[in-house]
C-alpha positions in Angstrom: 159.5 253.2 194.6 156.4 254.7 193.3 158.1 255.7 190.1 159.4 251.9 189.2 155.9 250.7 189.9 154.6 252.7 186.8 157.5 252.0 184.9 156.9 248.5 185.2 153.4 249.1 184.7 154.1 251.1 181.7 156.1 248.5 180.1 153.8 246.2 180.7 151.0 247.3 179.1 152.7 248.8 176.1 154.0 245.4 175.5 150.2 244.1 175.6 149.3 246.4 173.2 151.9 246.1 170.8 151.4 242.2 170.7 147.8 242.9 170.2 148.4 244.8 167.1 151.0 241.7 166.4 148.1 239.2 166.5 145.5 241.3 164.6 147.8 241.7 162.0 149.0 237.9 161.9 145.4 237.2 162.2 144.9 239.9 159.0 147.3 237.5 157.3 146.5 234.3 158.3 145.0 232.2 155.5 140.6 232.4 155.6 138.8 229.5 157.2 137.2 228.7 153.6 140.9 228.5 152.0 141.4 225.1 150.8 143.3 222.6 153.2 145.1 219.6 151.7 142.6 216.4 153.0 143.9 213.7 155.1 143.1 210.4 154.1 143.6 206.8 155.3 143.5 203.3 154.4 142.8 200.1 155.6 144.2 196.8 153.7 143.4 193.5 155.2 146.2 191.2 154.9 145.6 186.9 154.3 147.0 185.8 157.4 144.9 187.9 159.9 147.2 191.0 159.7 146.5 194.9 157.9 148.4 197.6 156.5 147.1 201.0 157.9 148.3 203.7 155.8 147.5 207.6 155.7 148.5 211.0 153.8 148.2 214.3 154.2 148.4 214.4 158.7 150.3 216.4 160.7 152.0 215.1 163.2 151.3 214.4 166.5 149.1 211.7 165.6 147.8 208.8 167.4 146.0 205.7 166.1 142.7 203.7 167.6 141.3 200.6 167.3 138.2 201.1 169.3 140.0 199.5 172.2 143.5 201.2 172.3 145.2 204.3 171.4 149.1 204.6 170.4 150.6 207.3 168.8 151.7 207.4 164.8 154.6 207.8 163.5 154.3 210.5 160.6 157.1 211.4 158.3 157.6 215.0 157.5 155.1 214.6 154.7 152.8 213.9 156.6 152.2 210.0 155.8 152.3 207.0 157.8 152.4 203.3 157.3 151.4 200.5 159.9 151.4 197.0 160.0 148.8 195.2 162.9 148.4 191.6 163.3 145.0 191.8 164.0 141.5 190.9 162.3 139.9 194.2 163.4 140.1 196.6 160.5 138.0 199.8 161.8 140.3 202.5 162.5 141.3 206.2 162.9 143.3 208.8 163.1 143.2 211.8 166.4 145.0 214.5 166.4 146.6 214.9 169.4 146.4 218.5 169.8 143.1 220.4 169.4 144.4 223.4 167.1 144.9 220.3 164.3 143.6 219.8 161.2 141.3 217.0 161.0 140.7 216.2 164.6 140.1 212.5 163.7 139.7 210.6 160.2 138.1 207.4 159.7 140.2 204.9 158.1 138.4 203.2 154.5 138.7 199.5 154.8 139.9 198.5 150.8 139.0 194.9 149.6 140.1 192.1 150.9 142.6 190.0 148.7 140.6 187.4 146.8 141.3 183.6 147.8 143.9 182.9 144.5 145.4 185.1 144.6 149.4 184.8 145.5 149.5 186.7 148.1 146.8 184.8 150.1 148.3 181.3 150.1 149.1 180.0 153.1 152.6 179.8 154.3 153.7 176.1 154.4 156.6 175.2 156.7 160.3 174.7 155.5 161.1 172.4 157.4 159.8 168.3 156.3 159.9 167.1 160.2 157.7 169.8 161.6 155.4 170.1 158.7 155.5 165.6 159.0 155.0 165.8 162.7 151.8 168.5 162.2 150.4 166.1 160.2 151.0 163.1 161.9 149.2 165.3 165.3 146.0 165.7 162.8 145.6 162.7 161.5 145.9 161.1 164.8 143.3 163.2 166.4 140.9 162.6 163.1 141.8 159.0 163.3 140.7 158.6 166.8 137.7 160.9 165.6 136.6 158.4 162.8 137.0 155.6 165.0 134.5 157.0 168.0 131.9 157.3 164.9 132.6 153.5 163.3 135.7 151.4 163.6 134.4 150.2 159.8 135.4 153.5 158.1 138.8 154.9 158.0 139.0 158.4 157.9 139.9 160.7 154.4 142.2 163.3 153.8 140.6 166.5 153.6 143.0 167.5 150.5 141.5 170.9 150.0 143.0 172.5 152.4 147.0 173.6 151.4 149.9 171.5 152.5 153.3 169.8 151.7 154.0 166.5 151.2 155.4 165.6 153.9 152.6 167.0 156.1 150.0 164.2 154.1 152.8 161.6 154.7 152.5 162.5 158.5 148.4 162.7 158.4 148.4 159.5 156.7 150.2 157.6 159.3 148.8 159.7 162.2 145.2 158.7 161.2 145.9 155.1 160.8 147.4 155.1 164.4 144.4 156.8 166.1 142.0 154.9 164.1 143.7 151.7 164.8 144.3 152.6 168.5 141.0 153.4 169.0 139.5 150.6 167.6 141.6 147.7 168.1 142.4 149.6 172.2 
């Protein structure tokens, strides 16, 4: 019994030492701390309707995404980039590593320009179809009728044709108003 003891003992600690000399020497030719590192970068791209694109380079994966008020885990491609789309107006991000032995624990996200207002990209999305973009109208110009009306029942209310919409949607405010307006003030 005694004999197996320091056999086991034996084997034991001439596998510690040979791994030692395993480590120093991977360690020996491991790359040095100042040799350059590809960087990890990300970016932030607001969209027009309320939404951004979240995009990043250069990661390894696991990674995991936060907004300041959530975290959820990335989904990086083998070289190492990543592409998001949110729905969401916050556009302060970054990027953790999930494990601590990573490259670039965390990276904050740059925020690029937003898209300027004519450009084609940033129009506003009008509805296909004529009876719900008629009926939308016909729902504001009632409630800006009725709001014209509570003011003075000797001014009809005007079409605020600045903002973007079809023509069916005017038709609908145009015949909307007139109904508050005259509901209000004739009631």
């Amino acid at each position: 019994m005694f004999r197996t003891t320091r056999r086991v003992r034996r084997v034991a600690v001439t596998s510690l030492v040979a791994s030692s000399f395993a480590l120093g020497g991977a360690a020996f030719l491991a790359p040095t701390a100042g040799a350059a590192v590809p960087a990890a970068s990300c970016t932030v791209t607001p969209g027009p309707t309320g939404s951004v694109v979240i995009a990043g380079e250069g990661f390894t994966a696991p990674r995991s995404l936060n907004d300041g008020e959530s975290t959820q885990p990335l989904n990086v491609d083998a070289s190492g980039n990543f592409r998001v789309t949110r729905f969401q107006k916050n556009v302060n991000y970054t990027v953790l590593a999930v494990n601590e032995d990573q490259n670039f624990i965390f990276v904050n996200c740059k925020v690029l320009a937003k898209p300027s207002p004519n450009s084609p990209t940033s129009t506003p999305k009008v509805p296909q179809n004529s009876q719900e973009e008629f009926r939308q109208g016909f729902t504001a110009g009632y409630r800006d009728g009725k709001a014209a009306a509570a003011k003075s029942c000797d001014t009809r209310p005007q079409a605020d044709k600045s903002q973007q919409h079809g023509d069916s949607y005017w038709k609908g405010w145009n015949q909307g108003s007139a109904t508050g307006f005259d509901r209000a003030c004739k009631g």
